[in-house]
KOLVEXMI-92455 format. One line per 2 residues: number of its first residue (from 1); their letters; for each residue y negated, z, x of C-alpha. Coordinates in nm, 2 decimals. Each point is the difference from the previous one (the first is absolute). Layout:
<sites>
NUM) A) Y,Z,X; ...
</sites>
This chain:
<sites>
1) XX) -0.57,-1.21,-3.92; 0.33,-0.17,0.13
3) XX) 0.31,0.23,-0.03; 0.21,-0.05,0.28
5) XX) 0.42,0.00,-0.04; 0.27,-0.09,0.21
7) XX) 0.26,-0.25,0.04; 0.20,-0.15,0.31
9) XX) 0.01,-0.30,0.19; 0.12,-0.30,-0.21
11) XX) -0.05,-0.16,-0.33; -0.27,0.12,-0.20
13) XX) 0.16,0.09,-0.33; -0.17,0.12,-0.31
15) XX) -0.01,0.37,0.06; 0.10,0.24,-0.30
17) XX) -0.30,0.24,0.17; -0.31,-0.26,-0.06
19) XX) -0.02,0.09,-0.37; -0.10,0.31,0.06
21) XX) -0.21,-0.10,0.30; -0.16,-0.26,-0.18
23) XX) -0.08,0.21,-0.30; -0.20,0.21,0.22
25) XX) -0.21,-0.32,0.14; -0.10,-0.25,-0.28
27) XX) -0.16,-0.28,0.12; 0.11,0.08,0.37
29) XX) 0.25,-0.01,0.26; 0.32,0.21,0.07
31) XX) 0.13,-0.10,0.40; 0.34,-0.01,0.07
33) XX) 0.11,0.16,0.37; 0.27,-0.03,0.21
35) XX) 0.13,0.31,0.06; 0.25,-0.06,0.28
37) XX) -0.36,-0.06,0.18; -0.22,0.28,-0.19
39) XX) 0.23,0.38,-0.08; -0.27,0.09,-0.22
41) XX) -0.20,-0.27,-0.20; -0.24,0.28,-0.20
43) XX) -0.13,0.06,0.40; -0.23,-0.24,0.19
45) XX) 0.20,-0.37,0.00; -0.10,-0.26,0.22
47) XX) -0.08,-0.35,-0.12; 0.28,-0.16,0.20
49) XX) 0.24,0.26,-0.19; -0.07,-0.14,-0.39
51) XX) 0.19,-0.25,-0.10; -0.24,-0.10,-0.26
53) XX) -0.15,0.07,-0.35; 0.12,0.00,-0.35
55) XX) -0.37,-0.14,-0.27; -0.02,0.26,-0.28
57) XX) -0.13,-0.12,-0.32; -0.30,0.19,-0.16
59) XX) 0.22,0.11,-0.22; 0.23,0.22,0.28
61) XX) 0.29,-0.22,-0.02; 0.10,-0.21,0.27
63) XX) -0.10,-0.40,-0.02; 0.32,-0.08,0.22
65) XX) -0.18,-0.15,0.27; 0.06,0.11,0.37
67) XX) -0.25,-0.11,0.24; 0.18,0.03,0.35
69) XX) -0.19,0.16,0.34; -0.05,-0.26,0.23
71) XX) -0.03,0.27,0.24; 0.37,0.16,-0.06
73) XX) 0.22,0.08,0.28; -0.26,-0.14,0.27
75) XX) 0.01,0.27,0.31; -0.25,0.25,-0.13
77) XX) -0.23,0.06,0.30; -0.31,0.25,0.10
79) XX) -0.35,-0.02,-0.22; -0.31,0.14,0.23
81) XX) -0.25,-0.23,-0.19; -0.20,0.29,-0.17
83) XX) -0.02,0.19,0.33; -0.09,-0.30,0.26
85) XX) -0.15,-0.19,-0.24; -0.28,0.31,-0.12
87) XX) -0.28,-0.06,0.24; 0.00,0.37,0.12
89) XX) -0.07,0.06,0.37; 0.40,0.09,0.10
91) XX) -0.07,-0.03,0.38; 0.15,0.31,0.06
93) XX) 0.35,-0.10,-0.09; 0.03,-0.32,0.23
95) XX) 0.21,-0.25,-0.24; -0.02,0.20,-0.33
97) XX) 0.31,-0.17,-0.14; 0.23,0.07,0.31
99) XX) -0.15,0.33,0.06; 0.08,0.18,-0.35
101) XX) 0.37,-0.20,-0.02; 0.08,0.16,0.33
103) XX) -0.14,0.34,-0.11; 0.14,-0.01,-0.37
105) XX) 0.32,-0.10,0.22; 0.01,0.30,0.23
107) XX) -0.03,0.22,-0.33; 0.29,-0.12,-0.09
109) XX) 0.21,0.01,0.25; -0.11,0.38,0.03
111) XX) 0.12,0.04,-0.36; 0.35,-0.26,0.08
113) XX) 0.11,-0.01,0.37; 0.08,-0.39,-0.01
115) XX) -0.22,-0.07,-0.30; -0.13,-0.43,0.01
117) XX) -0.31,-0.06,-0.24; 0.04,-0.33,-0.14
119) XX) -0.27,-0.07,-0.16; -0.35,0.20,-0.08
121) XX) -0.28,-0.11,-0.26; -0.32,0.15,-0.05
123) XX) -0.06,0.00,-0.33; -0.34,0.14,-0.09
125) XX) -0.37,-0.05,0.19; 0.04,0.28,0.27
127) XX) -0.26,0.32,-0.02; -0.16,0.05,0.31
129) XX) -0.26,0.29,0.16; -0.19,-0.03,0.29
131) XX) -0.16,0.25,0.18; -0.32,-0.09,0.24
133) XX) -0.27,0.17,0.23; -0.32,-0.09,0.17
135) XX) 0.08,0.00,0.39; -0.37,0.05,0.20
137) XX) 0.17,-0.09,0.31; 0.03,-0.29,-0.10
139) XX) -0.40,-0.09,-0.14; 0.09,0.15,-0.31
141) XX) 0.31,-0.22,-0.08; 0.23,0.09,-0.35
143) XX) 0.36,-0.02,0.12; 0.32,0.05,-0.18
145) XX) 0.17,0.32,0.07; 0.29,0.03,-0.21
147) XX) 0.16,-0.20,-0.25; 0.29,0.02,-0.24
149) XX) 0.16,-0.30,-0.31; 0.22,0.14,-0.27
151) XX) 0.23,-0.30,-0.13; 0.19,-0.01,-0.30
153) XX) 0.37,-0.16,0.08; 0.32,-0.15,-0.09
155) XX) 0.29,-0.02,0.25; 0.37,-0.09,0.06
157) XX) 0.20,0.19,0.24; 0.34,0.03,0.11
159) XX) 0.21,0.23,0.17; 0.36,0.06,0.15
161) XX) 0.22,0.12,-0.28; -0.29,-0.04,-0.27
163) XX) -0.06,-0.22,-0.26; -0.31,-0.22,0.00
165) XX) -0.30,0.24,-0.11; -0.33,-0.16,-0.15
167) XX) -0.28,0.27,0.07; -0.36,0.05,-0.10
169) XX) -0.28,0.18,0.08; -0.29,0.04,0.19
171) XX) -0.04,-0.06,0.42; -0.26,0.23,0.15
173) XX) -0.19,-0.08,0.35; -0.28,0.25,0.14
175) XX) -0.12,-0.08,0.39; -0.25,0.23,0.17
177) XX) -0.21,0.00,0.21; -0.03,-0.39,0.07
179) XX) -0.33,0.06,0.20; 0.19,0.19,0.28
181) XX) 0.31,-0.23,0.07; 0.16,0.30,0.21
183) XX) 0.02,0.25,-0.23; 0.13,-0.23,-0.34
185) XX) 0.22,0.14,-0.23; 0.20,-0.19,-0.22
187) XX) 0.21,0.14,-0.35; 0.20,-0.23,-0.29
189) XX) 0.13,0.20,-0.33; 0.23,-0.17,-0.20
191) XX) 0.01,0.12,-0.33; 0.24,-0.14,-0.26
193) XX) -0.03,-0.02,-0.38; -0.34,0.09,0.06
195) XX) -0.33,-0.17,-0.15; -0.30,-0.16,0.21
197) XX) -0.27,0.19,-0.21; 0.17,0.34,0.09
199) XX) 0.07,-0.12,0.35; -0.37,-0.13,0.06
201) XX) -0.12,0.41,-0.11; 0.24,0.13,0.26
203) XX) -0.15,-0.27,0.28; -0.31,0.20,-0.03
205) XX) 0.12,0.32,0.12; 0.25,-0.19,0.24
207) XX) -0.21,-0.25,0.20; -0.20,0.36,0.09
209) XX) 0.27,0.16,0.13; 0.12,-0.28,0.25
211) XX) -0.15,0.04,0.38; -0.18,0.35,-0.06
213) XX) -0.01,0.23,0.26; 0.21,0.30,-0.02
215) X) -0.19,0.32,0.09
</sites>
């Protein structure tokens, strides 16, 4: 496991905190971050943020040889590949990508009048639930009728008179009913800190209570 530690744009010195990084990775890696970029490197650090890696020997001491990022300083930019790319039926959202950036937006902004997202990453396979029914009106056809995606996140968002803030979490989505157009119901939860397998148990209970009728 790479221990991550910080240091600021510029030369890449030999940093007094890689021993003791390194003695905790023999035979690794220990990254170095900028931190001007990244205010906490033990949280989530995109790629474009790592300046590059010090080789540890398999003895824990460092071999002296920094292999630089290629990718450091590039504009870092969104990641929807492991929600576009999954092969699940996402109809219901229209443009997936555009759709959850606008929504993880809005929760924001809720949170941070004048909040801007700069960038959004999806980090993990997103859980999903689908609900269906068989609809004799229509010979016996199975249509969806509600559907919901947990996805596990990293984000970047600023704000008037705040620092930058890198966030992470999991993005819930839960629409019903999609058979009757009229009557949908849409709801997003944006839970921070929180993890996908404990956000997937609370999808079940939520993508039932989305579009029922109140009594």
């Amino acid at each position: 496991m790479r221990r991550f530690f910080g240091r600021k744009r510029g030369v890449v010195p030999h940093p007094p905190e890689l021993l003791a990084a390194a003695a905790e990775n023999p035979g690794g890696s220990v990254a170095q971050i900028d931190t001007e970029y990244v205010s906490r490197p033990d949280g989530y650090v995109p790629t474009e943020a790592i300046l590059g890696v010090w080789l540890v020997g398999a003895d824990g001491k460092p071999t002296g040889v920094f292999e630089e990022n290629p990718n450091y300083g590039l504009p870092t930019v969104d990641d929807f590949d492991k929600l576009t790319g999954c092969g699940h039926y996402l109809g219901w959202l229209g443009d997936p990508a555009a759709a959850v950036r606008d929504s993880v937006a809005g929760c924001l902004a809720e949170q941070a009048p004048g909040a801007h997202l700069e960038w959004l990453k999806i980090l993990d396979e997103p859980r999903y639930l689908t609900g269906v029914r068989v609809r004799p009106d229509l010979e016996n056809r199975t249509v969806i009728t509600r559907a919901g995606l947990a996805l596990s996140f990293a984000l970047s968002v600023t704000a008037p008179e705040r620092r930058r803030e890198i966030l992470t979490g999991v993005f819930t989505w839960v629409s019903a009913p999609l058979d009757e157009p009229g009557r949908r119901k849409d709801q997003v939860w944006l839970d921070l800190w929180m993890g996908l397998d404990r956000a997937e148990a609370l999808l079940r209970d939520r993508i039932l209570l989305v579009g029922r009728t109140q009594t």
